[in-house]
GUKOL-63199 format. One record per residue (C-alpha): residue in three letters; x, z, y. Coordinates in steps of 0.5 Angstrom, whole numbers, padded with zeros to 4 digits, always signed. Layout:
<sites>
AlaXZY...
</sites>
This chain:
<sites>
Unk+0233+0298+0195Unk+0233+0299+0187Unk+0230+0293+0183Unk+0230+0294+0176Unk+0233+0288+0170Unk+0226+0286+0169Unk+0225+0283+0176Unk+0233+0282+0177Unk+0233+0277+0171Unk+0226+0273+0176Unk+0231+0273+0182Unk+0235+0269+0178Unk+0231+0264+0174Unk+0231+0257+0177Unk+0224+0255+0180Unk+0222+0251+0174Unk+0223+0258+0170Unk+0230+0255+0167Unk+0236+0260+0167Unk+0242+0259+0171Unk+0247+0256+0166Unk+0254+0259+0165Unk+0260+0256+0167Unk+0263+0252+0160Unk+0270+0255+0158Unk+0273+0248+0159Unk+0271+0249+0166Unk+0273+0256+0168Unk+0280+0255+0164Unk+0281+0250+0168Unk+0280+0253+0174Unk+0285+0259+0172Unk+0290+0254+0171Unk+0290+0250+0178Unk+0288+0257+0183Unk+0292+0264+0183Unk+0285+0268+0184Unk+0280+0266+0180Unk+0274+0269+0182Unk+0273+0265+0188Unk+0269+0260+0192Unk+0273+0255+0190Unk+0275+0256+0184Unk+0268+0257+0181Unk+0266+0250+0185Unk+0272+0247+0181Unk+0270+0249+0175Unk+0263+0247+0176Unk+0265+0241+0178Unk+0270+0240+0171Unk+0264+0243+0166Unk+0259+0237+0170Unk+0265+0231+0169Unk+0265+0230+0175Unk+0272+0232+0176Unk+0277+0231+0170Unk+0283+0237+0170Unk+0289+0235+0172Unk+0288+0228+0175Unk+0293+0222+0173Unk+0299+0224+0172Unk+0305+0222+0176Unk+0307+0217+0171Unk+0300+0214+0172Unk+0301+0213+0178Unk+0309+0210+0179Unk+0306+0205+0174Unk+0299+0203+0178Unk+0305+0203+0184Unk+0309+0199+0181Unk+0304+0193+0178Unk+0301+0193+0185Unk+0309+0192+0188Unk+0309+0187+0182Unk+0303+0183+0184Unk+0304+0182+0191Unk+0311+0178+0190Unk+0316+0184+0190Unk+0315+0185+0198Unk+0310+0188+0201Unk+0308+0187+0208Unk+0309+0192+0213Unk+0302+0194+0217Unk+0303+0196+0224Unk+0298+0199+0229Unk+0293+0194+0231Unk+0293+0185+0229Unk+0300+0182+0228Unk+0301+0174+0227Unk+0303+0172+0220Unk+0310+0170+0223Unk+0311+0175+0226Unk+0311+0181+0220Unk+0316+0185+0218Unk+0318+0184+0211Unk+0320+0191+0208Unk+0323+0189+0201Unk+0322+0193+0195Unk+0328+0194+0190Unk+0324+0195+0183
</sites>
């Protein structure tokens, strides 16, 4: 079946007449930069998601992340109380020891 441009661009309107919105540049460069092939399923949803804010490019980095640990271990007194596979008494619990 042969459609012509004038119906093709009526296909592609939004019901409330509205054209569908190209991806931001933010978005597709990010998406280049996380995925081998970028014309992809997954890389376009990524893309979509950084061009709406709902996914920041490259996340917290690994230093954030060490220094969020580390106030966490800081807080806790230094030890952190070992969890096991359903309810233990308090003295009983195992004490892992963190060297910070």
């Amino acid at each position: 079946m042969v459609i012509s441009r004038s119906q093709m661009a009526q296909q592609v309107m939004k019901p409330g007449g509205k054209k569908m919105a190209k991806l931001c540049a933010k978005g597709k460069a990010a998406a280049k930069r996380k995925f081998k092939v970028y014309p992809s399923a997954y890389a376009n949803m990524y893309a979509s998601a950084v061009c709406s804010g709902k996914v920041t490019p490259g996340g917290k980095s690994k230093s954030q992340k060490r220094k969020a640990v580390s106030a966490q271990r800081k807080q806790s007194g230094g030890s952190m109380v070992a969890a096991g596979c359903g309810m233990v008494e308090d003295s009983k619990r195992k004490k892992t020891k963190l060297y910070v």
